[in-house]
TIVOMAR-635314 format. One record per residue (C-alpha): x, y, z; residue in one letter. Coordinates in steps of 0.25 Angstrom, whole numbers, plus 2048, in hexadecimal, padded with zeros to 3 digits. Layout:
N
xx X yy Y zz Z dolum a
...
END
This chain:
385
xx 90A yy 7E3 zz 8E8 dolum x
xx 90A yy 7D5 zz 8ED dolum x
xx 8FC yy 7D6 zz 8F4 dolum x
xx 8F6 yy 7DC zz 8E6 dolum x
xx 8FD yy 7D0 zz 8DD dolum x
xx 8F6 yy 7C7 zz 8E6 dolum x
xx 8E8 yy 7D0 zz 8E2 dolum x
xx 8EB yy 7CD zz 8D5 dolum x
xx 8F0 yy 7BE zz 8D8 dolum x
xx 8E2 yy 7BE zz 8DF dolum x
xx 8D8 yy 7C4 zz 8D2 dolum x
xx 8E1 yy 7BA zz 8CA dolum x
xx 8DE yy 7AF zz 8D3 dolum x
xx 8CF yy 7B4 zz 8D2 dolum x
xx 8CE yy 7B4 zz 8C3 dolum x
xx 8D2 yy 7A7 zz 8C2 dolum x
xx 8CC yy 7A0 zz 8CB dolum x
xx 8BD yy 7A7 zz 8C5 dolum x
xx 8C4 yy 7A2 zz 8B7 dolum x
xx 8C4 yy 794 zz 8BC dolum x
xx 8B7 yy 794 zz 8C2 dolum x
xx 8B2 yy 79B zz 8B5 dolum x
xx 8B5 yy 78F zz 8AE dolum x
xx 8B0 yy 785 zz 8B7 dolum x
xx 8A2 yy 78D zz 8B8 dolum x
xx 89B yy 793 zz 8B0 dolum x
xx 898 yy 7A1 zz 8B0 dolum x
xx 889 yy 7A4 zz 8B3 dolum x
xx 884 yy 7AE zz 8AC dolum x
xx 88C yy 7A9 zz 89F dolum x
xx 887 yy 7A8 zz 890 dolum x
xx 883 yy 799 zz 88B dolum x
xx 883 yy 796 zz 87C dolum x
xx 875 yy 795 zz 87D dolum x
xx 872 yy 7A3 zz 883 dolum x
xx 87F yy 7AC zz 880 dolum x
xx 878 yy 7B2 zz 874 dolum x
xx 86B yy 7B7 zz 87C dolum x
xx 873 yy 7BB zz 887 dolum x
xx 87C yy 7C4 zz 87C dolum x
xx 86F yy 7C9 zz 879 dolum x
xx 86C yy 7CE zz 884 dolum x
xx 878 yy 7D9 zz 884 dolum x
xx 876 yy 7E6 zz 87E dolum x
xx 882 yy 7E6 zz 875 dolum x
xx 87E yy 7D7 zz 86E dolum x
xx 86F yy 7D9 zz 86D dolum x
xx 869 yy 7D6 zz 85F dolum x
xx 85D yy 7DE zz 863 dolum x
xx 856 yy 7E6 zz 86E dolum x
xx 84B yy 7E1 zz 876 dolum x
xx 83D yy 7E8 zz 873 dolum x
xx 83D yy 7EC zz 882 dolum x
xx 848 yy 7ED zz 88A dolum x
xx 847 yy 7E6 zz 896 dolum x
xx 850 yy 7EC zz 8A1 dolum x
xx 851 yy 7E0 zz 8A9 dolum x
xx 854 yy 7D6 zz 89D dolum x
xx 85B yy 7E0 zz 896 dolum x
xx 863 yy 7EC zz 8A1 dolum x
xx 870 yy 7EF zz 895 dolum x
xx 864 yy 7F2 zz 88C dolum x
xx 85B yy 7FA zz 895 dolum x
xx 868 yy 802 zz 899 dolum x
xx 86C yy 805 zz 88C dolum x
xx 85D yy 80A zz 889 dolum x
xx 85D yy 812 zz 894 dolum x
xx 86A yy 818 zz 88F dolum x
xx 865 yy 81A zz 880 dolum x
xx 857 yy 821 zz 886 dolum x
xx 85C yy 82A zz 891 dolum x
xx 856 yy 836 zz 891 dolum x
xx 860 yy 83D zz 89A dolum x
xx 869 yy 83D zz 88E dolum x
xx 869 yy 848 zz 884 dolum x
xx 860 yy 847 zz 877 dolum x
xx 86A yy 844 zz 86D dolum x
xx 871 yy 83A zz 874 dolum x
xx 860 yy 833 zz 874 dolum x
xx 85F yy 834 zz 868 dolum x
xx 86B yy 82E zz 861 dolum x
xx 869 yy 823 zz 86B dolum x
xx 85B yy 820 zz 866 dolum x
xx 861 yy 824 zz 858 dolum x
xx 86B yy 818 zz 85A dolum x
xx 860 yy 80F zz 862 dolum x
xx 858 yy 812 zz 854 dolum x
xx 863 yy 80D zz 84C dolum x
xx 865 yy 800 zz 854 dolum x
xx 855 yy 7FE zz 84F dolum x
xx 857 yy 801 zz 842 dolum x
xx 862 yy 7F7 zz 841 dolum x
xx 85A yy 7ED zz 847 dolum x
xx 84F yy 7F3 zz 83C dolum x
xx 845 yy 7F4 zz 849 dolum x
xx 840 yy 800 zz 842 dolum x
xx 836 yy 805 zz 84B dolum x
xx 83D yy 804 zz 857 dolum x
xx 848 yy 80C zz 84F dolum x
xx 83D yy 818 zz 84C dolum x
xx 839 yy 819 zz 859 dolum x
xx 848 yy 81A zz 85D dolum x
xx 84B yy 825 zz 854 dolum x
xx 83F yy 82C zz 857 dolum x
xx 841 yy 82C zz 865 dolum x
xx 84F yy 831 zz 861 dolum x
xx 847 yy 83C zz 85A dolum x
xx 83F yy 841 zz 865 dolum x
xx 84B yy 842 zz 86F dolum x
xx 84D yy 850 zz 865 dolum x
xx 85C yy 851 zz 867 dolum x
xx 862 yy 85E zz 860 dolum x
xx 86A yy 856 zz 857 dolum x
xx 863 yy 857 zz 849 dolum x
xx 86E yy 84D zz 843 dolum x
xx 869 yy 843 zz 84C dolum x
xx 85B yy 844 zz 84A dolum x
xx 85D yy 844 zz 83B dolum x
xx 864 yy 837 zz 83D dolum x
xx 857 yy 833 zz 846 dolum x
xx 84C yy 838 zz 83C dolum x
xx 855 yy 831 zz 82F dolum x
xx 857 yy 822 zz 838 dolum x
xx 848 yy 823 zz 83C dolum x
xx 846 yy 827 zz 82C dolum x
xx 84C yy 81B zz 827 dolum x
xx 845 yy 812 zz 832 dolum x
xx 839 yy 815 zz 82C dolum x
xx 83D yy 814 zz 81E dolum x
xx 840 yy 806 zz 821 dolum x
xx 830 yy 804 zz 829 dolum x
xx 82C yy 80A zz 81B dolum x
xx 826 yy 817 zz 822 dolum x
xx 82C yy 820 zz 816 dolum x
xx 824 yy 82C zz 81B dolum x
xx 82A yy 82A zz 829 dolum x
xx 839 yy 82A zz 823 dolum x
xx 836 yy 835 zz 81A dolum x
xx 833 yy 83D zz 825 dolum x
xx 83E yy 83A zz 82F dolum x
xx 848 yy 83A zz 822 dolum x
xx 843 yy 849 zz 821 dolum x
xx 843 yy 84E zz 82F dolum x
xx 852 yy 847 zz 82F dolum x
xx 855 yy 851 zz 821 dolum x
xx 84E yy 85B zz 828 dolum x
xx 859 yy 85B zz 835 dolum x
xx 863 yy 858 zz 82C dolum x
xx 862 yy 85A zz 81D dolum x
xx 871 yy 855 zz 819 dolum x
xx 86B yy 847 zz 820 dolum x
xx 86E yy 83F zz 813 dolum x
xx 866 yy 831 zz 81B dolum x
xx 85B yy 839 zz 81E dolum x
xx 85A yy 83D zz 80F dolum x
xx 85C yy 830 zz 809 dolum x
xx 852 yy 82A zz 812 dolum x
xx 848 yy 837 zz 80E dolum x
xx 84B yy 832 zz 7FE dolum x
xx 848 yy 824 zz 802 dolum x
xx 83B yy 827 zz 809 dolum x
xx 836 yy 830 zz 7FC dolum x
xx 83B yy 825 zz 7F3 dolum x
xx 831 yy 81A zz 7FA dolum x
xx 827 yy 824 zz 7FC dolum x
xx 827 yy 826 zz 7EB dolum x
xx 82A yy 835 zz 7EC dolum x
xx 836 yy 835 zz 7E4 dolum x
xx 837 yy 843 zz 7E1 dolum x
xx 839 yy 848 zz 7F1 dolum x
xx 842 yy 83B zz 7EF dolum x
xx 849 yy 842 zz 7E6 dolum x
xx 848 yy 84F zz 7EF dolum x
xx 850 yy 848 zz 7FA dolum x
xx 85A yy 841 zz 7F2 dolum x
xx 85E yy 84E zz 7EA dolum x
xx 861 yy 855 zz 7FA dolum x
xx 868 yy 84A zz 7FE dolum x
xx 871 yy 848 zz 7F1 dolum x
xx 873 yy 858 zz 7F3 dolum x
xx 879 yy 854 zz 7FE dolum x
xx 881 yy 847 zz 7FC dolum x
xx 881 yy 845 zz 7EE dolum x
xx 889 yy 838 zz 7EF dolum x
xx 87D yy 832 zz 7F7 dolum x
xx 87C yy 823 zz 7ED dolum x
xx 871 yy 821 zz 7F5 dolum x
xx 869 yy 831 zz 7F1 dolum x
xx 86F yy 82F zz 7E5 dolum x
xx 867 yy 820 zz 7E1 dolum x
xx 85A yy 825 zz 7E9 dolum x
xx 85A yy 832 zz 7E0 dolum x
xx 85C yy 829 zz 7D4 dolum x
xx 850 yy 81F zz 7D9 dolum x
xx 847 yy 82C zz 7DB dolum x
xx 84A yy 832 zz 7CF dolum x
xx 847 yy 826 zz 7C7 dolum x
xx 839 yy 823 zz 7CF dolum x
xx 835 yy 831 zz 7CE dolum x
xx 836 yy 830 zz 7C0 dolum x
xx 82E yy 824 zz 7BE dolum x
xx 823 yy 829 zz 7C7 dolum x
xx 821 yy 836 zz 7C0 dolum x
xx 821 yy 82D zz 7B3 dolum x
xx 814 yy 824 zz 7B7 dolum x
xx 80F yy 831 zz 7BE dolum x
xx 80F yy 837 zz 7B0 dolum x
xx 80A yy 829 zz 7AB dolum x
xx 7FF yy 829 zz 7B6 dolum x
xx 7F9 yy 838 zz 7B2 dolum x
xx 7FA yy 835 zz 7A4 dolum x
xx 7F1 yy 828 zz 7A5 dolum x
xx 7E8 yy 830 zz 7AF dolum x
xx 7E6 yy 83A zz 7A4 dolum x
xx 7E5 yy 830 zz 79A dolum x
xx 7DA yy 827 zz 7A2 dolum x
xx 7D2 yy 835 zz 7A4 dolum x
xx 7D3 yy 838 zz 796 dolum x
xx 7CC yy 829 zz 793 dolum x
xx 7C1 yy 82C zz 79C dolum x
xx 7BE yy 837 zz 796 dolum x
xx 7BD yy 830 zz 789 dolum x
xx 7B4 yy 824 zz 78E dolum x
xx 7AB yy 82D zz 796 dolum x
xx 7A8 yy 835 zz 789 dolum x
xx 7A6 yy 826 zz 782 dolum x
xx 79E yy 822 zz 78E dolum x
xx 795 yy 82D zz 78C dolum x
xx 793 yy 82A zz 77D dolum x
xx 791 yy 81D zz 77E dolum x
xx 786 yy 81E zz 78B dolum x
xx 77E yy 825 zz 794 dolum x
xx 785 yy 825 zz 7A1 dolum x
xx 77E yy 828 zz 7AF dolum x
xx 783 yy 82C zz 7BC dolum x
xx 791 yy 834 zz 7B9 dolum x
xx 794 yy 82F zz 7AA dolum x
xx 797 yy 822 zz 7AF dolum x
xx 7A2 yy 821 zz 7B7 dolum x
xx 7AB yy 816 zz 7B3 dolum x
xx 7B4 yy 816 zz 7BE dolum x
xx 7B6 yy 807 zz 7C4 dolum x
xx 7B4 yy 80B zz 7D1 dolum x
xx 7A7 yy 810 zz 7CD dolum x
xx 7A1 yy 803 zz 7C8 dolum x
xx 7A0 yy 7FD zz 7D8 dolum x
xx 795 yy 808 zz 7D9 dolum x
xx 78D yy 802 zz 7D0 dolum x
xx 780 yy 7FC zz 7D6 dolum x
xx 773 yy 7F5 zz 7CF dolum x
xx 768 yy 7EE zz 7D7 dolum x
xx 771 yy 7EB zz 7E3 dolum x
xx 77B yy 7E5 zz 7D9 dolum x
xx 78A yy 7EC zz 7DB dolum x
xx 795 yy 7EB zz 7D1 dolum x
xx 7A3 yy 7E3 zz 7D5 dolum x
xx 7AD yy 7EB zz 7D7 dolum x
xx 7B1 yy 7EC zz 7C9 dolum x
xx 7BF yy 7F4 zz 7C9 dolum x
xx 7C6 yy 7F8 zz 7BD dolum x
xx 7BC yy 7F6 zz 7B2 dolum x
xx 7B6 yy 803 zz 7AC dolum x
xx 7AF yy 809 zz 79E dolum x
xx 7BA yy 80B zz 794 dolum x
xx 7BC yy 80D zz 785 dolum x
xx 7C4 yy 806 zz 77D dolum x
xx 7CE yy 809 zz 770 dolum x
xx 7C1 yy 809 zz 766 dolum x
xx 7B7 yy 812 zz 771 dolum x
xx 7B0 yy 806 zz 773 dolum x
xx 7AC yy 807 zz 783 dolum x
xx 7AD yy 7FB zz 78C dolum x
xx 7A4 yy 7FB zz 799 dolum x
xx 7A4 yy 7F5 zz 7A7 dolum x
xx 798 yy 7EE zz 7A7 dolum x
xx 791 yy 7E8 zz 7B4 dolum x
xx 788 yy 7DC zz 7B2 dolum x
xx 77D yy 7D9 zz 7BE dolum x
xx 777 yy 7CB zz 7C2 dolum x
xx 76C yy 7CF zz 7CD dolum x
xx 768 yy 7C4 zz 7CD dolum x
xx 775 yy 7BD zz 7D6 dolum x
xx 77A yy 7CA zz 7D7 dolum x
xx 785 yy 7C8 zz 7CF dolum x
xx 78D yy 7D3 zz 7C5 dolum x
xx 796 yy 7D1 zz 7B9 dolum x
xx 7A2 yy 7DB zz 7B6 dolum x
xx 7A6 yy 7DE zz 7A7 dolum x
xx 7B0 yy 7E6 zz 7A7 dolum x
xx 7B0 yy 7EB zz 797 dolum x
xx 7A3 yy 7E9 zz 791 dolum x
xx 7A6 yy 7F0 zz 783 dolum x
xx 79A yy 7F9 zz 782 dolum x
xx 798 yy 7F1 zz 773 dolum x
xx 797 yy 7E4 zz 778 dolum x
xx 787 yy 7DE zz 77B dolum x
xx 784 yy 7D9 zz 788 dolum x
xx 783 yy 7CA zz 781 dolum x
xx 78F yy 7CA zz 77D dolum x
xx 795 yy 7CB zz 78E dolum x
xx 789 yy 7C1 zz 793 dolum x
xx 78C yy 7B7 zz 789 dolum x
xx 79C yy 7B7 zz 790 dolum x
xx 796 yy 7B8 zz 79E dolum x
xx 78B yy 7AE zz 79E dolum x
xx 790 yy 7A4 zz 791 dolum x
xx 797 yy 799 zz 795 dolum x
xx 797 yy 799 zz 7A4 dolum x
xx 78C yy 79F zz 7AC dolum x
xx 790 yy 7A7 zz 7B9 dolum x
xx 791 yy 79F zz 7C6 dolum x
xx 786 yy 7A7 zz 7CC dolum x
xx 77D yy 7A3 zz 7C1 dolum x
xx 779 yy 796 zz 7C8 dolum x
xx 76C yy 793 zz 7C0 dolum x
xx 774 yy 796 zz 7B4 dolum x
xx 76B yy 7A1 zz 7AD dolum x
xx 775 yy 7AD zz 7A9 dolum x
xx 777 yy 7A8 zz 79B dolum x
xx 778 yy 7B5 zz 791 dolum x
xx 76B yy 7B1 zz 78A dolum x
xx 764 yy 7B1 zz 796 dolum x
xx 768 yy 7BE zz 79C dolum x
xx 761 yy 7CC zz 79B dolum x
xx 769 yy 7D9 zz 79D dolum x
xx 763 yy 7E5 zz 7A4 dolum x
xx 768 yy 7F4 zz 7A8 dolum x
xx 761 yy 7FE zz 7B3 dolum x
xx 75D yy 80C zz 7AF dolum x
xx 75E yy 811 zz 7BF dolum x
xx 757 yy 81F zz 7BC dolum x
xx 74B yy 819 zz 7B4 dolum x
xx 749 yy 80D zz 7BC dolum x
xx 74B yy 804 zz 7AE dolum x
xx 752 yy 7F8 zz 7AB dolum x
xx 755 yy 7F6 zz 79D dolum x
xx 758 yy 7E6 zz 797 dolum x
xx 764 yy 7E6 zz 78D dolum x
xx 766 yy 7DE zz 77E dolum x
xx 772 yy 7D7 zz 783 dolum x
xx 775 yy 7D8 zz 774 dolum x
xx 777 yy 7E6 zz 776 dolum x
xx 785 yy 7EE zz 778 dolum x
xx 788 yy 7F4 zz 786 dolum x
xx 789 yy 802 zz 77F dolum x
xx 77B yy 801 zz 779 dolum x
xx 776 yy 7FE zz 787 dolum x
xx 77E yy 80A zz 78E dolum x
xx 778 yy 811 zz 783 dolum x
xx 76B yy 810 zz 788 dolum x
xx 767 yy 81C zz 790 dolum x
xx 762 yy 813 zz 79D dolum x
xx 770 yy 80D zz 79F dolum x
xx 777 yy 814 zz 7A8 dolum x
xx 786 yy 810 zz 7AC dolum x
xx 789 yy 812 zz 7BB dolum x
xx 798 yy 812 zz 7C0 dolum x
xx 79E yy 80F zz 7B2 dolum x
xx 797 yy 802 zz 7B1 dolum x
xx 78B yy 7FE zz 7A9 dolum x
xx 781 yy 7F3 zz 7B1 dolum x
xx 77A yy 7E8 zz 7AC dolum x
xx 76F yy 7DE zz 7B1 dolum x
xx 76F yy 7CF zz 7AD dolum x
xx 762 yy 7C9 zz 7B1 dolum x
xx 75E yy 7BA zz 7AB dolum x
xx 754 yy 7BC zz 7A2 dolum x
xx 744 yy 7B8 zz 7A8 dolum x
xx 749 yy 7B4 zz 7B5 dolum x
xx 744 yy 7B7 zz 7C2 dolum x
xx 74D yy 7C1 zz 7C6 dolum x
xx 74E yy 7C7 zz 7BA dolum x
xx 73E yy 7C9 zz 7BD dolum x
xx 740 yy 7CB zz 7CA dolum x
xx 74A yy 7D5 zz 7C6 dolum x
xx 744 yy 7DD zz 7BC dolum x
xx 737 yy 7DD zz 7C4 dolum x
xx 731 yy 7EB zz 7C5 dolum x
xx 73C yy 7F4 zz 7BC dolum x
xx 739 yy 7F9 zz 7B0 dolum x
xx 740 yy 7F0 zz 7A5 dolum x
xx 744 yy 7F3 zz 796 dolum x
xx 74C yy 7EC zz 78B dolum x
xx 756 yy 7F5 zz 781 dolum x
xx 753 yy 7F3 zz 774 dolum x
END
């Protein structure tokens, strides 16, 4: 007894002694207030976040833990509800690629329990669904109904997904299942409502949309029966759509992209025309839009070239009284002058004008120059009366 209370007088002796020298020396291996925080970081317990690689000589606690997580010795649903939880720790962190390939791993470990691969398939839904890959999540949020249809998450990430994909009536489909089976779901509940309400306002404009398709369709009808009155078209009955007009070629001259302007006919029948003005000379084109087919041709040149004179018109010439106007008949080899005091519709009248791609073309040429010489040179040239 004596000889162990002297043990103990020893140890106590021992402790003390260490104390006293512990506080005249500092310990080694100690945290400072300059590196007690990146020191904490480096234990498993207080990291803020994992290192992309883990470096088993920098970082053993780690490497033994992964070692622990990825053992393949252990049975197939113990891996995967630890890459379930690794998958989790990822989504936390809303690393959200790491945490797909963590559930899918945890996927391809194909463990016998179909509650935990529902849980896998609905946690890598809603990964996706917040990357935005909708299709992604409305397949995992399927496969995890599929394996456990009562899986209320799974079914509200199913409605969420059909709800960003615009299909609210499969929206609706998954709601009313899962409200079968919870019907207290707030959350169904408000989706339902949503879908409901969007569904309804996309069959409305879809209903709006077939009803001014038939409309427009009806329209054309009527112009191309005017169209047909008023002149003789070539090619397919003068095709008037916009995309058309950039087809149209004369000389090596092609149209601008002219988008959105075509033939129509307005409240009194009157029609009003695209019309494509051509300067070979500098290779330059003028764009009206709606040339109402009774307006003369003055009555445009004297708003283009009155006041100011283009900028390409350097030897300033383009003045209305000193242009002549001139139209191509391609099948006879003809090219006719027009009165600029004549209508458009008398000139689409005439049986040599044809209108290609919608939009009647035109010539401007100053009159006696040398172009226009050189120009007419050699082509078979008539005025209209």
């Amino acid at each position: 007894m004596g000889e162990a209370m002297a043990q103990a007088d020893d140890s106590d002796d021992g402790m003390d002694e260490f104390m006293e020298k512990f506080k005249t020396q500092k310990y080694k291996n100690a945290f400072t207030e300059s590196n007690w925080e990146e020191e904490f970081d480096k234990v498993p317990m207080f990291m803020k976040s994992a290192p992309e690689q883990i470096d088993p000589v920098k970082h053993p606690e780690l490497a033994c833990i992964q070692s622990i997580i990825h053992d393949d010795d252990r049975p197939p649903e113990e891996q995967a509800k630890s890459l379930k939880d690794e998958g989790n720790e990822y989504f936390k962190e809303k690393n959200y690629k790491k945490a797909i390939v963590a559930y899918t791993a945890g996927l391809k470990k194909n463990c016998s329990d179909s509650d935990l691969n529902a849980i896998l398939y609905t946690n890598r839904a809603a990964t996706h669904f917040h990357l935005g890959n909708m299709r992604s999540a409305l397949n995992d949020a399927t496969a995890a109904k599929k394996l456990k249809p009562d899986h209320i998450k799974a079914i509200i990430r199913g409605a969420q997904c059909c709800m960003e994909l615009r299909n609210y009536a499969v929206a609706l489909q998954w709601c009313d299942e899962g409200l079968r089976i919870l019907p207290t779901e707030k959350k169904l509940q408000e989706l339902r409502a949503t879908a409901d309400k969007q569904k309804r306002a996309a069959d409305r404009d879809a209903r709006k949309a077939k009803a001014k398709e038939k409309k427009e369709r009806n329209e054309r009808a009527v112009l191309l029966a005017a169209i047909k009155v008023s002149v003789k078209a070539c090619d397919d009955g003068a095709d008037v759509s916009a995309a058309a007009m950039a087809e149209l070629h004369l000389d090596g001259l092609s149209t601008q992209e002219a988008t959105g302007a075509q033939v129509y006919l307005d409240e009194q029948g009157v029609l009003h025309w695209p019309v494509l003005f051509l300067y070979p000379e500098y290779r330059q084109t003028d764009f009206i839009s709606a040339f109402c087919e009774n307006s003369s041709f003055i009555d445009h040149l004297v708003v283009m070239f009155g006041e100011e004179l283009p900028p390409w018109d350097t030897d300033r010439k383009y003045y209305p009284q000193n242009l002549q106007l001139f139209f191509e008949d391609h099948e006879k080899g003809h090219v006719y002058e027009v009165d600029l005091e004549k209508s458009l519709l008398s000139i689409l009248q005439h049986p040599g004008c044809s209108v290609k791609a919608g939009t009647p073309s035109f010539i401007v040429l100053v009159k006696e120059s040398p172009f226009c010489k050189q120009f007419l040179s050699g082509k078979k040239v008539q005025r209209l009366k």
